[in-house]
C-alpha positions, -999 to 999 in steps of 0.1 A, spaced: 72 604 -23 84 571 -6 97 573 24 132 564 29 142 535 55 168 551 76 187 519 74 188 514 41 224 521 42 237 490 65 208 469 45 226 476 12 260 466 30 245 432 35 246 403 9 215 387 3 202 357 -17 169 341 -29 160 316 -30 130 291 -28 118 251 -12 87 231 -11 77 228 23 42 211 33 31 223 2 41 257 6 66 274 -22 83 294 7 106 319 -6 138 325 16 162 351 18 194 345 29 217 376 45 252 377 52 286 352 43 279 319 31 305 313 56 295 327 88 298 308 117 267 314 131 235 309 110 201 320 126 166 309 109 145 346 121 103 344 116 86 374 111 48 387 129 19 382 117 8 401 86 46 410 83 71 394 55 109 392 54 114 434 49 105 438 82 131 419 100 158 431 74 169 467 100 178 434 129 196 418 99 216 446 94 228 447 127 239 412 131 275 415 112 292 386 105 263 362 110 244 343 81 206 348 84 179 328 71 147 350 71 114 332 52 80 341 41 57 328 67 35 303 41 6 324 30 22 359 37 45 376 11 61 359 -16 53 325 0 23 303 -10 1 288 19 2 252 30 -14 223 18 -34 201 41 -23 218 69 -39 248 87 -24 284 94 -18 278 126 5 273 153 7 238 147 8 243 108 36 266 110 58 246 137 59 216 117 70 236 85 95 253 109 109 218 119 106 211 78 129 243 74 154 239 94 160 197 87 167 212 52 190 241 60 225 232 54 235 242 95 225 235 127 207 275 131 194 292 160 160 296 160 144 328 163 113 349 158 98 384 162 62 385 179 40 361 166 73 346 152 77 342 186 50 316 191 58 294 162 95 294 171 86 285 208 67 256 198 93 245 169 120 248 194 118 216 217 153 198 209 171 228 191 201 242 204 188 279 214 163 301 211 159 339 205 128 353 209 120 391 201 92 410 215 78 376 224 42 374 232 39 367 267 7 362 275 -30 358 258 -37 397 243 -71 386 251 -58 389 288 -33 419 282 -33 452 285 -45 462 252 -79 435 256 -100 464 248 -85 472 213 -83 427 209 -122 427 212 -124 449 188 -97 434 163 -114 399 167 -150 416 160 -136 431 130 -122 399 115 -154 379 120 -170 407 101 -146 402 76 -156 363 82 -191 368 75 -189 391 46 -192 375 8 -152 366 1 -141 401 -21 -156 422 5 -145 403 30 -106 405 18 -112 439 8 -117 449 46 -91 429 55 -68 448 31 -83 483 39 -57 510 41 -74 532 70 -75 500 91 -39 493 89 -28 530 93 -48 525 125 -31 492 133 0 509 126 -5 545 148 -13 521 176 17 505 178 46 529 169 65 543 202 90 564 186 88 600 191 104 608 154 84 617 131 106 606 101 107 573 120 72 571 121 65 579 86 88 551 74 74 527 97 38 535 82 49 536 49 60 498 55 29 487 69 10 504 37 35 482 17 34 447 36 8 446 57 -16 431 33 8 411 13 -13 376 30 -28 351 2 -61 350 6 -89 357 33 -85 321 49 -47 324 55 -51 350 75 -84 346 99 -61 313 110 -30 327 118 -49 361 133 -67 333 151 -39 312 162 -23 347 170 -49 353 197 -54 321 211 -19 312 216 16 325 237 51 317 241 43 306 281 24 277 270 56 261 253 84 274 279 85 246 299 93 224 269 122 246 258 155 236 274 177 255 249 193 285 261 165 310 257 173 346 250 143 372 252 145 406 234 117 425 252 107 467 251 100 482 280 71 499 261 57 473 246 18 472 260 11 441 237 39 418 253 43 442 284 71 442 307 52 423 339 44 397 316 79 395 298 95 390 333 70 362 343 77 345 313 114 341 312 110 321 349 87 296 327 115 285 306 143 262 323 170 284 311 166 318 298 174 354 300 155 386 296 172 419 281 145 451 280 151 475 255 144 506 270 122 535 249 106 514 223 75 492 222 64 464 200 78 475 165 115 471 188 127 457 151 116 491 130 128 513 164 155 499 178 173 472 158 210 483 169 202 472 203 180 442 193 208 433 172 235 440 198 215 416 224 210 387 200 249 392 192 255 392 233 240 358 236 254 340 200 287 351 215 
């Protein structure tokens, strides 16, 4: 039996429309949530390995205001780039590309490695939300044990002949594991929907290629590097349980950026946007004012 999002209610509520754009090659699928007639239009990115579902619970919680939520290129319904790699670079220019064709002047935000991209897209926006941002290298973090072994795993993957390497890649024990190791919530119905997601969209990426480059752009690259740059408002969603973006880091971070604010959601780790999207939602509402 399927588990049951427990906010599938408030999703339903929520208009929504697809629809699709050329972008650096890329047919990117979009969805768009709320009134055509909102005042306040963010553009959210999802994390890595992730697609628009998971960002929908924070959509739900943001009433009244129109959200632009894509397929990363090469993840979901959205076709990779051409010419350009899946990487940070790749993806900030067909962030820029997005948002010179969206009808409004959005806020830019993004969740984890949504984070990155959005940080180095952001450089002349008008603000910035970033949501369990990644703070520092994970090579460096608290969690560099487990990273050694996630980056031995995809050069194994690397190496392999092409099916077998996609076929780990894709393997349903590695992202249970992925996905026990980074739920917080004591809940077990929680948890069971939260797994059942990550069996359903985890391994919705294109190919092998799309995703070694964005797990290697993942792991090689942070929001800090980009702060400085960023002289929107800067709002940062951060969980105080989070041990892949922890705390310390979070708090060094938001003095790297020339004007931005840090809100810790207390109780929840790095899924904050499967655990606790009423208060991400009720920060990111905070600062849109």
């Amino acid at each position: 039996m399927t588990a049951r999002s427990p906010y599938a209610s408030l999703v339903d509520q929520v208009p929504v429309r697809r629809s699709e754009l050329v972008l650096r090659g890329s047919t990117t699928r979009i969805w768009t949530y709320g009134p055509d007639d909102a005042a306040r239009t963010v553009l959210f990115l999802h994390g890595l390995r992730g697609d628009h579902h998971g960002l929908e619970p924070i959509v739900a919680n943001l009433p009244g205001v129109r959200v632009v939520v894509p397929d990363l290129p090469g993840f979901g319904e959205s076709t990779p780039l051409v010419g350009d790699a899946h990487d940070i670079a790749g993806y900030a220019a067909w962030t820029r590309d997005l948002l010179d064709a969206l009808d409004r002047d959005p806020v830019l935000a993004g969740h984890s490695f949504g984070s990155v991209i959005a940080a180095a897209a952001a450089p002349g926006l008008g603000r910035l939300v970033l949501v369990n941002p990644i703070a520092t290298s994970a090579l460096a973090g608290p969690r560099q044990g487990m990273t050694k072994l996630t980056v031995l795993y995809h050069r194994l993957a690397a190496a392999l002949p092409e099916p077998a390497g996609t076929a780990l890649l894709r393997n349903p024990l590695v992202t249970r594991v992925a996905s026990v190791a980074m739920v917080t919530t004591p809940d077990r119905a929680l948890r069971g929907w939260i797994h059942a997601e990550h069996d359903r969209y985890f391994s919705t990426f294109a190919d092998r290629r799309v995703l070694l480059e964005a797990f290697h752009a993942s792991i090689g690259h942070d929001v800090a590097e980009f702060a400085a740059a960023v002289t929107a408002p800067t709002l940062l969603v951060a969980a105080e349980r989070d041990d892949i973006a922890p705390p310390a880091a979070q708090h060094a971070l938001v003095g790297r950026f020339p004007d931005a604010r840090l809100v810790m959601i207390p109780g929840t780790g790095h899924l904050a946007h499967y655990e606790a999207p009423a208060a991400v939602g009720a920060a990111i509402s905070g600062f849109l004012g």
